[in-house]
C-alpha positions as CSV (number, residue, x, y, z in Angstrom):
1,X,147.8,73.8,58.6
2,X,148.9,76.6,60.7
3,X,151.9,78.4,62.2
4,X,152.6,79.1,65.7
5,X,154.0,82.5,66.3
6,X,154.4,85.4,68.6
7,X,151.2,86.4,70.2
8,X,149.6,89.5,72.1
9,X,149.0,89.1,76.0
10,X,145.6,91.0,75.5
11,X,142.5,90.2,75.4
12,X,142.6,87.4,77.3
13,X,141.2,84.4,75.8
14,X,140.8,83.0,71.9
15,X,140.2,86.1,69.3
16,X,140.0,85.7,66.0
17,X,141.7,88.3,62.8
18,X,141.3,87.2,59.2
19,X,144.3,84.6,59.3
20,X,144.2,83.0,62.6
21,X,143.7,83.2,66.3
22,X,145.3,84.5,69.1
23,X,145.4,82.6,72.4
24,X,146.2,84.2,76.3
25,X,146.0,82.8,79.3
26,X,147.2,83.7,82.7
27,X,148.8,80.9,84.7
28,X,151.8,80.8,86.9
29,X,151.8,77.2,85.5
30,X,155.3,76.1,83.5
31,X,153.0,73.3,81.8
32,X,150.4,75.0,80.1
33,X,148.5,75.3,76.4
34,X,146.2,75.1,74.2
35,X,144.6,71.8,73.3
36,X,142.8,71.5,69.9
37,X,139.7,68.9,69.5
38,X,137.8,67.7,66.4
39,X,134.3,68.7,65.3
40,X,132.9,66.1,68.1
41,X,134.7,68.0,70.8
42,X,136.1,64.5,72.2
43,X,139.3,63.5,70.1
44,X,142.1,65.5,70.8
45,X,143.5,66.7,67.1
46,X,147.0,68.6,69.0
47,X,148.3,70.0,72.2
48,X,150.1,73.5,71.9
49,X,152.2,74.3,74.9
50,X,153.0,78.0,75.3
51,X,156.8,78.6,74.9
52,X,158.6,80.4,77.7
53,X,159.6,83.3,75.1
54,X,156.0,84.4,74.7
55,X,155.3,84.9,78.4
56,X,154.9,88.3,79.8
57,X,155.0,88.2,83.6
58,X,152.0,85.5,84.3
59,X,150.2,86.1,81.0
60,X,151.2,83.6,78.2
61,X,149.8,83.7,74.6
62,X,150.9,82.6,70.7
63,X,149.2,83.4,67.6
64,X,147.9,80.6,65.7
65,X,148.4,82.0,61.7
66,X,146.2,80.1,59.5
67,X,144.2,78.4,62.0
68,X,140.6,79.1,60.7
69,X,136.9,77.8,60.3
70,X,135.5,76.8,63.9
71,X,137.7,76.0,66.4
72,X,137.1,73.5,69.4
73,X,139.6,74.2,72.1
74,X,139.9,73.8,76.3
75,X,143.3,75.1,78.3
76,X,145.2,73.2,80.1
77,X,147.7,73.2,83.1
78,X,149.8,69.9,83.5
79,X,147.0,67.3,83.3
80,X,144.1,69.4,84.4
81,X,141.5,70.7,81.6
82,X,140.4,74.0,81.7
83,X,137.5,75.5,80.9
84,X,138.2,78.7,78.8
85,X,136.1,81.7,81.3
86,X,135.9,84.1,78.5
87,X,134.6,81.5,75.4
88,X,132.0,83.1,73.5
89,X,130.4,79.9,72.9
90,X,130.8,75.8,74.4
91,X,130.3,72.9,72.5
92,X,127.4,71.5,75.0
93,X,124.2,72.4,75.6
94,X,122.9,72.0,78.7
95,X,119.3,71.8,79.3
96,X,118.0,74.6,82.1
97,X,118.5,73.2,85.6
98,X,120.6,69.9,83.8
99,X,122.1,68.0,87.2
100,X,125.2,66.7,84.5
101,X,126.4,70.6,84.8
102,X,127.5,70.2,87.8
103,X,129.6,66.5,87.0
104,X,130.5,67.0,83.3
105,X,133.7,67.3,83.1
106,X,135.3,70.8,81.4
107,X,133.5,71.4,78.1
108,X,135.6,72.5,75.3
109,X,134.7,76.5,74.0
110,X,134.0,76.8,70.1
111,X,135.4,79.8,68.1
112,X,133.2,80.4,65.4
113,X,133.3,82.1,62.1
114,X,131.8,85.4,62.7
115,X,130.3,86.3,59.3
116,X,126.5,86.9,60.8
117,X,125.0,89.7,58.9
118,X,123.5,93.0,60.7
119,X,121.9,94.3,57.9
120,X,122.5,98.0,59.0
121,X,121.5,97.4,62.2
122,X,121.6,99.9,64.4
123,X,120.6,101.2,68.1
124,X,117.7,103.6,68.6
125,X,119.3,105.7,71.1
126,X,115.8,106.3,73.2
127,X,116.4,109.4,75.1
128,X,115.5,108.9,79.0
129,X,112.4,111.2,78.8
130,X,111.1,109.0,76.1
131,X,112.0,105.4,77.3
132,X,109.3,103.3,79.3
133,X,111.2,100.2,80.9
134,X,110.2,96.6,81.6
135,X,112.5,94.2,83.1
136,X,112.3,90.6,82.3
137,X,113.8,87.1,83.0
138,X,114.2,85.4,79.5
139,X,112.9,81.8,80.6
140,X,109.8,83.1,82.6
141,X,108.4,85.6,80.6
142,X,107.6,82.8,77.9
143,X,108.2,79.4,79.6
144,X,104.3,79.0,81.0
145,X,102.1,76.9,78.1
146,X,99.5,80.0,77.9
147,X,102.7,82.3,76.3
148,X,101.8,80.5,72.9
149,X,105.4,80.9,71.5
150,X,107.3,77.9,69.7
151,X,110.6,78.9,71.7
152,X,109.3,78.8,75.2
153,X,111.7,80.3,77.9
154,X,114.0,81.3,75.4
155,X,115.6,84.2,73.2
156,X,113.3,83.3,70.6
157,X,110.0,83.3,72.5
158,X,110.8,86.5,74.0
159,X,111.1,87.6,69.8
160,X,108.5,86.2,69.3
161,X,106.6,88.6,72.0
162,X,107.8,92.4,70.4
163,X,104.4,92.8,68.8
164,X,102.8,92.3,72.4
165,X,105.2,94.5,74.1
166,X,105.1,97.0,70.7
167,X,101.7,97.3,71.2
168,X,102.0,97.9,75.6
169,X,104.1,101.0,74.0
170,X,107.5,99.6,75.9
171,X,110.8,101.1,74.3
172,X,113.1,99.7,77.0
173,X,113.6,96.2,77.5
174,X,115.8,95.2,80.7
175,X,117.3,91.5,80.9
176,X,118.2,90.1,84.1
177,X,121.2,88.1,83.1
178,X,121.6,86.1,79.8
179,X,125.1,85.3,80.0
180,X,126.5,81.8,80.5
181,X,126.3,80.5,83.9
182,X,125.8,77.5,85.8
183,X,122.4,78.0,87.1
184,X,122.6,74.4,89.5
185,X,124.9,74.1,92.7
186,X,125.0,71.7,95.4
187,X,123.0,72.7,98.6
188,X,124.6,71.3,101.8
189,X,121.7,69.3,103.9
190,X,122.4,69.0,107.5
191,X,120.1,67.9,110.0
192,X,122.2,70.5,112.4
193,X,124.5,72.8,112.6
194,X,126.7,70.4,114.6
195,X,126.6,67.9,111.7
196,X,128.8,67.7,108.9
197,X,127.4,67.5,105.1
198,X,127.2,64.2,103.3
199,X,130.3,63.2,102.3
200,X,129.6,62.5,98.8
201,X,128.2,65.6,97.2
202,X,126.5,63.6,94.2
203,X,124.2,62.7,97.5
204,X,123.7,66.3,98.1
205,X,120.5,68.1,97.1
206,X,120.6,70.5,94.9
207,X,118.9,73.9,94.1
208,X,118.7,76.7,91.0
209,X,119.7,79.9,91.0
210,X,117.2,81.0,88.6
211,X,117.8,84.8,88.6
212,X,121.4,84.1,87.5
213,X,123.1,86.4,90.3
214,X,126.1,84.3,90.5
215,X,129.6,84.5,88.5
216,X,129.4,83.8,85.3
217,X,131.0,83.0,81.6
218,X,130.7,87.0,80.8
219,X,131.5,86.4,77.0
220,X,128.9,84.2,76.2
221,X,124.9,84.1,76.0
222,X,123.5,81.2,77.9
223,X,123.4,78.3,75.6
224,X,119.7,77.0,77.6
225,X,118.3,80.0,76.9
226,X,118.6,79.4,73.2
227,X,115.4,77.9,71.1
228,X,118.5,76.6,68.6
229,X,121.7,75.4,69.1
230,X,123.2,78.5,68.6
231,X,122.7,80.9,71.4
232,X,124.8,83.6,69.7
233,X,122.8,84.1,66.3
234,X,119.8,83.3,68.6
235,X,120.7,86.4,70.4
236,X,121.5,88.7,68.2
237,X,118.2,88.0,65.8
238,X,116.4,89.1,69.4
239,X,118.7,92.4,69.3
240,X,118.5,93.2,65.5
241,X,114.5,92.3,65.6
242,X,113.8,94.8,68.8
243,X,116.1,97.3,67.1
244,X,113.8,96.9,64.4
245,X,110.9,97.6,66.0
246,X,112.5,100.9,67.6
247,X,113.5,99.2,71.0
248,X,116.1,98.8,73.1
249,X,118.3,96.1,74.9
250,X,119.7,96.5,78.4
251,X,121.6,93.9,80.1
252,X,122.3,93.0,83.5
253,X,125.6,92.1,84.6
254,X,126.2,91.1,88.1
255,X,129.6,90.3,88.9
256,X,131.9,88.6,91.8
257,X,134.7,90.5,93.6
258,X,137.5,88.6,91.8
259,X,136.4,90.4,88.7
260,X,138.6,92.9,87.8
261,X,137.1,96.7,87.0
262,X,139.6,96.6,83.9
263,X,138.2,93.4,83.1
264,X,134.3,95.0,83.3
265,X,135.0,97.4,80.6
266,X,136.3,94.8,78.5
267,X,133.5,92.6,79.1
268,X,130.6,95.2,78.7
269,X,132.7,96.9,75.4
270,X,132.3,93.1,73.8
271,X,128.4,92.6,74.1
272,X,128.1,96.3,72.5
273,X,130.7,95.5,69.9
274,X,129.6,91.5,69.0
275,X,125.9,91.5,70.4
276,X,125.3,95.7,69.4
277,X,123.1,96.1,72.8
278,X,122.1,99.3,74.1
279,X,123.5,99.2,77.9
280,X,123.8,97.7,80.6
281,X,122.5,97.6,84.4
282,X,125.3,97.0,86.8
283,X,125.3,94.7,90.1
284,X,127.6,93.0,92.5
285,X,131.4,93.8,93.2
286,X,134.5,95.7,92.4
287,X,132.3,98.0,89.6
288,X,134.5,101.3,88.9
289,X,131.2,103.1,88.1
290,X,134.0,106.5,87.2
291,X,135.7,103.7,85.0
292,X,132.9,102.8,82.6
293,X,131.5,106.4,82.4
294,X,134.1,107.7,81.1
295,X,135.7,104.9,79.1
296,X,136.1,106.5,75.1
297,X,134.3,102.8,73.7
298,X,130.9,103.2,75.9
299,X,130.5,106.7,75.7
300,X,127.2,106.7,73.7
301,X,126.1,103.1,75.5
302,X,123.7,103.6,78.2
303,X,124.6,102.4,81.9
304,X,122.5,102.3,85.0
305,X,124.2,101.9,88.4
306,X,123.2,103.1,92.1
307,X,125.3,106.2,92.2
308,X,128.2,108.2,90.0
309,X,130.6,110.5,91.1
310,X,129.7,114.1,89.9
311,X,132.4,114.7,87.5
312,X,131.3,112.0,85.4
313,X,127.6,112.8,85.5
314,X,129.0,116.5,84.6
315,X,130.9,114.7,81.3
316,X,129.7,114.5,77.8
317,X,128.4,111.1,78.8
318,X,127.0,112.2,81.5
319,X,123.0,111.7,80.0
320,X,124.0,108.3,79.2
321,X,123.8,107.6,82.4
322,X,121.4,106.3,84.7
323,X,120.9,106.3,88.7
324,X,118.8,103.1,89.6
325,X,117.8,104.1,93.2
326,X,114.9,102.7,95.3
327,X,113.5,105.4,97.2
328,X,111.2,106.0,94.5
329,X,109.8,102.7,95.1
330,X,110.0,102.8,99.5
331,X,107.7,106.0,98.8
332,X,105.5,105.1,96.7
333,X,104.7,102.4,98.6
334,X,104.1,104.4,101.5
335,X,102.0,106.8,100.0
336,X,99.9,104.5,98.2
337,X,98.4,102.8,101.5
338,X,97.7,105.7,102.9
339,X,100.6,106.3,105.3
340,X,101.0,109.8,106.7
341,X,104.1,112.8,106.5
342,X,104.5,111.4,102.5
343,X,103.2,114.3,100.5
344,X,106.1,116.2,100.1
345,X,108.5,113.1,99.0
346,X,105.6,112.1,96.5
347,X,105.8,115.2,95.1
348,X,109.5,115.5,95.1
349,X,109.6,112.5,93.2
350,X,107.4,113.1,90.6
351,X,109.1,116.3,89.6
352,X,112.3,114.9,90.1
353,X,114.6,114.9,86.5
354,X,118.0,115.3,86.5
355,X,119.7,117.7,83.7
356,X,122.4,115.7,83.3
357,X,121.6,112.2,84.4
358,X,118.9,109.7,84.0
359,X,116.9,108.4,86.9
360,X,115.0,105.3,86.9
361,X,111.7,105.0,88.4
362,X,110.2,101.7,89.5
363,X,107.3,100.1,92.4
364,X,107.9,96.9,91.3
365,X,111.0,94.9,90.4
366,X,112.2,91.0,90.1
367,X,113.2,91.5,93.7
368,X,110.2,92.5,96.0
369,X,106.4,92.0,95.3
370,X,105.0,92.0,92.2
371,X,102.2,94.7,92.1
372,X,99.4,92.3,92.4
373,X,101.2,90.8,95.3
374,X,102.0,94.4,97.0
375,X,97.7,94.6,97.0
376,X,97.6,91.4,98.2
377,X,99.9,90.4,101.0
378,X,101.5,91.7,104.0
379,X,103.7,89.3,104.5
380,X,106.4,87.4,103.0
381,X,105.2,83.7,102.2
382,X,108.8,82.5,100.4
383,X,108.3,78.9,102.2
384,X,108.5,77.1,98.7
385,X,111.9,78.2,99.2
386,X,113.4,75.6,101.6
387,X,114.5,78.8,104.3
388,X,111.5,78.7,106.3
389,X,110.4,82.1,105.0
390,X,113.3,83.7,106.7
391,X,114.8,84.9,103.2
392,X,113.6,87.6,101.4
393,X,113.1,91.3,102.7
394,X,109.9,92.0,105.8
395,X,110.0,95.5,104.8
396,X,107.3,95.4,101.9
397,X,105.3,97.9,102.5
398,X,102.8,96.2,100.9
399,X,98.6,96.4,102.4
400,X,96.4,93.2,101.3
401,X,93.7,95.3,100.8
402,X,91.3,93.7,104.1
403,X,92.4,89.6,103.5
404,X,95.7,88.1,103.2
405,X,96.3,86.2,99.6
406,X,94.0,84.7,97.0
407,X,90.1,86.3,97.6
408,X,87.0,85.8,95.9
409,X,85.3,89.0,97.4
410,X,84.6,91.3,94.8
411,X,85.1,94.5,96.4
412,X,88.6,93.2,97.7
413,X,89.4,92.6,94.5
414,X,87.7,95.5,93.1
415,X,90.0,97.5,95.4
416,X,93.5,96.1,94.6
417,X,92.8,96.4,90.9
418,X,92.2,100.2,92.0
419,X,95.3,100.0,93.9
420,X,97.5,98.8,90.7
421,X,96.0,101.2,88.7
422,X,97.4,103.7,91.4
423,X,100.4,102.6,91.0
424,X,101.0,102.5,87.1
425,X,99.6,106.3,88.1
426,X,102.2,107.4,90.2
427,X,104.7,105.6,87.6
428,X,103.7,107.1,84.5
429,X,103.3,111.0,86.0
430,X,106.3,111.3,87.3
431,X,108.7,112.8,85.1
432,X,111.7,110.4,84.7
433,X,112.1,107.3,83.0
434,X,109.1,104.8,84.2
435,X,110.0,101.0,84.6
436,X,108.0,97.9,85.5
437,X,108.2,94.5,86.3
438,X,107.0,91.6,83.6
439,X,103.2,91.0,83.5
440,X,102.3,93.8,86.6
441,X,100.1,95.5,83.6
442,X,98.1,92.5,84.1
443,X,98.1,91.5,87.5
444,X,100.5,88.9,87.4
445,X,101.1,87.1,91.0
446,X,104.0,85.4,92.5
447,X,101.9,83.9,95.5
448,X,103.6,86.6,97.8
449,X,107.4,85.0,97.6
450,X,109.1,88.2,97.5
451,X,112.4,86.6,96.6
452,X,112.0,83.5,94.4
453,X,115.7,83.0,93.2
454,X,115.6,79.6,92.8
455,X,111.8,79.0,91.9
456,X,112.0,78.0,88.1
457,X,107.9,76.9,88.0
458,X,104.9,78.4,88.0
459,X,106.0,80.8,90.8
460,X,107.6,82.9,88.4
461,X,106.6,82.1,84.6
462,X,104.2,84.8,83.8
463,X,100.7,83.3,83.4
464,X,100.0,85.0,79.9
465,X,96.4,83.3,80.7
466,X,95.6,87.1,83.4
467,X,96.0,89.1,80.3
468,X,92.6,88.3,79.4
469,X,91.3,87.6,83.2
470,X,93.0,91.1,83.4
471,X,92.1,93.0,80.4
472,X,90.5,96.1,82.2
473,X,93.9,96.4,84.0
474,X,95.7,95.6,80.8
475,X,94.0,98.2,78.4
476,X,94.1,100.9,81.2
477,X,97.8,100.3,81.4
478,X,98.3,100.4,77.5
479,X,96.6,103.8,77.6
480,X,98.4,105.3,80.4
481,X,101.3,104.4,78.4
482,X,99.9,106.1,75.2
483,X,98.8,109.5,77.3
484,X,102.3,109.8,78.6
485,X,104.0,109.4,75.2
486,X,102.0,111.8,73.5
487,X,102.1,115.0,75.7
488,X,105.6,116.0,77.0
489,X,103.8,117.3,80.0
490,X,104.7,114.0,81.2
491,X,108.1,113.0,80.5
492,X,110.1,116.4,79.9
493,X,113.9,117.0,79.4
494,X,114.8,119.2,81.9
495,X,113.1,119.3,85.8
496,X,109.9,121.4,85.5
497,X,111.1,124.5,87.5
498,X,107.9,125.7,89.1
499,X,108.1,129.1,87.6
500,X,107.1,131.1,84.9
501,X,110.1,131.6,83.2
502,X,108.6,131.7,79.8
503,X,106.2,135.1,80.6
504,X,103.1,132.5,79.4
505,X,101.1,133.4,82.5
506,X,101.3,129.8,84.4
507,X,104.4,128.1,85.8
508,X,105.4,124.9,84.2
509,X,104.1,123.1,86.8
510,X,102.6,124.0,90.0
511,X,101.5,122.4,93.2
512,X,97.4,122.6,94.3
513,X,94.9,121.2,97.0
514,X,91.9,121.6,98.7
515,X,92.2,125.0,96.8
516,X,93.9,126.3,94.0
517,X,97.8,127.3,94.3
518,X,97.6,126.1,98.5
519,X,98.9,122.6,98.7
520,X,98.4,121.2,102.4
521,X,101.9,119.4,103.2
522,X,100.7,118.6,106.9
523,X,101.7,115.3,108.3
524,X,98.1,114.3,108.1
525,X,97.4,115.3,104.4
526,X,97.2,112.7,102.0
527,X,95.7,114.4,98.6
528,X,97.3,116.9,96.3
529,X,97.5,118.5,92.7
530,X,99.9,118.9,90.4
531,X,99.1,121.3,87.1
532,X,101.1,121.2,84.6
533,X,101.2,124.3,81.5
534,X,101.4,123.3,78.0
535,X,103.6,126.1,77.0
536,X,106.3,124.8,78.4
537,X,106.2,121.5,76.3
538,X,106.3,121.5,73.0
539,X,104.9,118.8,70.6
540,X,105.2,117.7,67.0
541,X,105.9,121.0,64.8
542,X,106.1,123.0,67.7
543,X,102.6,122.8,68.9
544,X,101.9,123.7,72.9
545,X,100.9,120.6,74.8
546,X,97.6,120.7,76.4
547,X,97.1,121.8,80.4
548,X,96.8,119.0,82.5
549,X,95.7,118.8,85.9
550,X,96.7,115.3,88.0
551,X,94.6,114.8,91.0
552,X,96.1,112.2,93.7
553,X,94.0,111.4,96.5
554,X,95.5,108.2,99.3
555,X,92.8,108.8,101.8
556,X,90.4,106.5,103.1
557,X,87.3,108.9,102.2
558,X,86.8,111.3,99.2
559,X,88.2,114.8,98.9
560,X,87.0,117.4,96.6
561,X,89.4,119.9,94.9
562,X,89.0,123.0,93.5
563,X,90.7,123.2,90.2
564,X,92.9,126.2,88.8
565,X,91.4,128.1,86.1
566,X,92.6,126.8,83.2
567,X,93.6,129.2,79.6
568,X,90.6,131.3,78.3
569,X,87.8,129.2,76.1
570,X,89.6,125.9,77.6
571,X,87.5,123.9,79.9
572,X,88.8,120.8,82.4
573,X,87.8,116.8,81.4
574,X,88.4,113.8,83.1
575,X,90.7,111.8,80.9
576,X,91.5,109.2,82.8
577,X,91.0,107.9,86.6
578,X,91.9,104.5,88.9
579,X,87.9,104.7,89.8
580,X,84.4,104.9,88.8
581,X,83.5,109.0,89.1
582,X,80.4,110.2,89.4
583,X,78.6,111.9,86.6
584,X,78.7,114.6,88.8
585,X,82.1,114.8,89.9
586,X,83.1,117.4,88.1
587,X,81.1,121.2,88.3
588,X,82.2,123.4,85.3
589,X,82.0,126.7,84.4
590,X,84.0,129.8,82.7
591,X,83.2,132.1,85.0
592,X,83.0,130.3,88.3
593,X,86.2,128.6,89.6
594,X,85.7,124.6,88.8
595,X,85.9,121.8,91.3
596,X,85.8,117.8,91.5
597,X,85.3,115.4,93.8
598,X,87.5,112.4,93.9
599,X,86.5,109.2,95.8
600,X,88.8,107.5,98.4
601,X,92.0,106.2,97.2
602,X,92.1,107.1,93.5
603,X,94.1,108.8,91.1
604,X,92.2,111.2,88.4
605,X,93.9,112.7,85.5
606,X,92.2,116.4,84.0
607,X,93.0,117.8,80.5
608,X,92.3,121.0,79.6
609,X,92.8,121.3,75.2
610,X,94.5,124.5,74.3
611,X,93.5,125.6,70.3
612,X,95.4,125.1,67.6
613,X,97.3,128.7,67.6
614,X,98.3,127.9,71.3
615,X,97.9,130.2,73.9
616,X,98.1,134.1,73.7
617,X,100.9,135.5,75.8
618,X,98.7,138.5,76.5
619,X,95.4,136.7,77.0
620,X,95.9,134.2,79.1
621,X,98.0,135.6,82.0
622,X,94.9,134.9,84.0
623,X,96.3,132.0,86.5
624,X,96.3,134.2,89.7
């Protein structure tokens, strides 16, 4: 039994308190409620219209006291049944790309008891400097048969996965959307533009939106991409189990222009409240970007949007923040087959680090090539998508390495596996936050669809079958990943300066070519240096970081470089390159200034170990 009384207008929707539920709706509707079902979701059990006394303007609500245990429950207006937009949870569950979503009639939401346990759980708060990022799409990164998981495409299979991306040395994990949303619409056939569509729309073909870019039921996690029939507790187990492991969850949102900002904040407050994830990356319409920074409840949650106004970035919140820009990527790209004027932009961007902001780098993405498909094609081949390829971006600049697609010829593929490696380079030097796409660290393909929105097959479930065809790539990646973790060279917290501001006798980091301390920035150059001084990055109990000397070289032929002298009684070694080096690459010697050779489009990283007491002030002023 229960008792209806006065309600609050706000938050829209069914919330629960310890003795009942409040219930809001806004409808300019005289005949409207609340209709009650049994546990089957198909007998009514009572109607509650809203009483004109507990309207405020549109917004009409009532408290039900002593309504508890799970609740089924739809809206209504007059005799139309309305599906409740901000349930946390619906009675059916859909199976991915299910035709019957589109012809069900509305389905009830379900209120549940929320006594799900946390056991302390609580965020890792991964500075920017230390995150690496990896974006995802829950059903493709475990859907394919060679992911080995029992939940396949869904929260739990991607659980199942931390120890593999544990192990990669990812901290960040970004979602594209996991939300509730009808992933099937009707696509209009006509065999002309003079024609009008079938008249029935049952006849009507129908396609996915499999990146889930489309509006959405905000306040709940998509019930088909649950291994159980509870997406919620599915959900958070995911979240408490990365948290666990020291990782993060980030969320995509994209929403529609009838969305409200006000309503945005609300939304993204309940996932960090009821789910406890980390942040969120925002897309699509009416986003107030000085609203969210600055609202009191997501102060310490991270966001990442394309731009925020400088007060906010200047707040206390401000390094919460993160800029998600794509010139990074443009340039990269550029660089990396060999096109000319890109030096100084290269460079630019791998010393660019905000003080007060964070700034996400990424080559690859969901939208765009894949990396194996930026070495591979240079065009577009999106025909499996019903537009005749005239979706998707042409601007790739992508280079198939000498043979469009799928080869066989060893040195083609010898070079595009150079080219990745390259590329995870270029990522993983620069000094903000690195991100990646699922399955680039081992080669994974798309078949040159730069846009597959609505391919839910083999197109984009990761083929978990490369990691092993790919292992050379794979390992390389996994100990790129572990260099850049374990010397702040790498990933410091402020922008290096290029200056000696610390008296140590070397800037923090400093530009090089052909020779030492001359870097060639002509439209024609394509190699460069970048050196970067321990002193200036400290590591576990204090210790200097080692010297480290980064070699990038996009021309067609090699290129040999003499190399600054290095700290007294501290010699250069190759570490790590994107190539086979000679044994001779490298001429070494105290006295003598040292050079290498680098061949034609590679990548080479030099270390040069300080001692364990560091570097004498007095000593080792010896860089000019």
């Amino acid at each position: 039994m229960f008792t209806i009384e006065k309600g609050v207008p706000y938050p829209v929707g069914a919330h629960r308190d310890k003795s009942g539920i409040n219930f809001s709706m806004i409808s300019a509707n005289e005949d409207a409620g609340v209709i009650l079902f049994d546990k089957s979701g198909k007998n009514i059990r009572k109607k509650i219209p809203f009483q004109k006394e507990h309207e405020i303007g549109n917004v009409k609500c009532f408290y039900l006291d002593g309504l508890t245990g799970d609740v089924i429950y739809a809206f209504y207006e007059g005799d139309t049944l309305l599906r409740d937009e901000r349930g946390q949870a619906f009675l059916e569950n859909f199976s991915y790309g299910d035709v019957r979503m589109l012809e069900e009639p509305v389905i009830p939401a379900v209120l549940k008891t929320d006594d799900y346990d946390w056991e302390g759980d609580k965020s890792p708060a991964i500075s920017y400097e230390d995150s690496i990022a990896y974006c995802l799409h829950v059903r493709g990164f475990t859907k394919h048969a060679s992911s080995k998981v029992k939940g396949k495409g869904t929260f739990l299979g991607v659980t199942e996965k931390i120890p593999y991306l544990k192990d990669l040395g990812i901290t960040t994990l970004e979602f594209q959307p996991v939300y509730e949303f009808n992933e099937v619409e009707y696509l209009k056939k006509r065999e002309s533009f003079m024609q009008e569509p079938v008249s029935d729309p049952k006849e009507e073909p129908t396609r996915l939106q499999y990146w889930g870019y489309v509006k959405g039921y905000y306040y709940s996690p998509k019930s088909s991409y649950s291994f159980s029939k509870d997406a919620v507790t599915e959900f958070r187990n995911m979240v408490k189990e990365f948290h666990r492991n020291g990782m993060e969850v980030i969320l995509q949102f994209y929403f529609t222009k009838d969305i409200l900002p006000v309503e945005i904040v609300k939304i993204l407050t309940f996932w960090v409240l009821k789910f406890h994830v980390d942040g969120f990356h925002l897309k699509g319409k009416n986003i107030d970007a000085a609203m969210l920074a600055t609202d009191p409840a997501l102060a310490k949650t991270k966001i990442w949007y394309y731009g925020f106004p400088e007060e906010c970035v200047k707040s206390e919140n401000g390094r919460y923040l993160a800029e998600y820009r794509e010139d990074f990527r443009m340039d990269m790209r550029k660089f990396l087959k060999g096109d000319e004027d890109m030096v100084s932009k290269v460079m630019y961007h791998l010393k660019r680090n905000p003080a007060l902001v964070g700034n996400m780098n990424y080559i690859s993405n969901y939208d765009g090539f894949t990396m194996m498909d930026m070495v591979s094609y240079e065009r577009k081949h999106n025909e499996a998508n019903g537009e005749e390829n005239r979706d998707g971006t042409d601007y790739n600049l992508s280079w198939n390495c000498g043979l469009e697609g799928v080869t066989k010829k060893k040195a083609i593929m010898k070079l595009r596996m150079q080219q990745i490696k390259n590329a995870f380079l270029l990522l993983l030097t620069a000094q903000s936050t690195p991100l990646f796409f699922m399955g680039d660290e081992f080669g994974n393909s798309q078949k040159g669809n730069n846009n597959p929105y609505c391919q839910d097959n083999e197109i984009t479930w990761l083929n978990w079958k490369n990691a092993q065809t790919n292992s050379e790539l794979l390992d390389f990646v996994k100990e790129l990943i572990r260099l850049r973790k374990e010397h702040p060279v790498f990933h410091q917290e402020k922008e290096v300066r290029m200056m000696d501001y610390g008296a140590v006798g070397y800037p923090d980091a400093s530009y090089h070519g052909k020779f030492p301390w001359k870097v060639d920035t002509a439209v024609y150059s394509r190699q460069f240096g970048i050196m970067y001084c321990g002193a200036y990055a400290k590591k576990a109990k204090h210790k200097m970081d080692d010297f480290f000397y980064v070699a990038y070289n996009m021309h067609w032929e090699k290129y040999h470089f003499e190399l600054p002298k290095p700290p007294a009684g501290c010699m250069w070694e190759v570490v790590m390159a994107s190539a086979e080096l000679p044994e001779d690459c490298l001429t070494e010697d105290e006295t003598e200034l040292s050079g290498i050779t680098i061949p034609a489009r590679t990548i080479c990283i030099l270390c040069a170990k300080v001692n364990e007491e560091g570097m004498s002030k007095h000593e080792d002023r010896t860089a000019f």
